[in-house]
C-alpha positions, 0 to 999 in steps of 0.5 A: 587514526588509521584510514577507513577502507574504501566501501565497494558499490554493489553490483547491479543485479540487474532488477527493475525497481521503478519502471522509468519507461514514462510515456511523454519523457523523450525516452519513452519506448511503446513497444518496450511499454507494449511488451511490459503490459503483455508480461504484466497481463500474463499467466500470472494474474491471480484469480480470487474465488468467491468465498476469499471476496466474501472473506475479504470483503467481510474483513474490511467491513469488520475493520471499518465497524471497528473504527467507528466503534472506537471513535464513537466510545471516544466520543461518548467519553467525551461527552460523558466527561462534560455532562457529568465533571466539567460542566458541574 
């Protein structure tokens, strides 16, 4: 049986996955904090308009109707099933 060859690691690409920067671990840093706070609060924050809330808003609402109306069909299913097969 012939060896498998050996897998490389991957390189780091140098991505943060978890910031780790954990305020109360011994290597917390609250300028490095500071600074990443500032970054996140940037420019880059999105604004949604009122018709998108309305939309998303109604779509929410719409989702949580649907649940109920199917937990409530289920239900009366159930019920249904009682009445008029199991207790006879």
């Amino acid at each position: 049986m012939a060896p498998r060859p050996r897998r490389e690691d991957p390189e780091d690409d140098g991505r943060t996955i978890v910031n780790m920067n954990v305020e109360g671990m011994p290597w917390y840093d609250r300028a490095a904090a500071e600074r990443q706070e500032r970054d996140d609060n940037g420019g880059s924050h999105y604004q949604m308009t009122k018709e998108e809330q309305r939309m998303y808003t109604w779509a929410a609402i719409r989702a949580g109707l649907l649940v109920v109306l199917i937990f409530a069909s289920v239900f009366g299913a159930f019920i249904a099933f009682c009445d008029f097969i199991w207790f006879r």
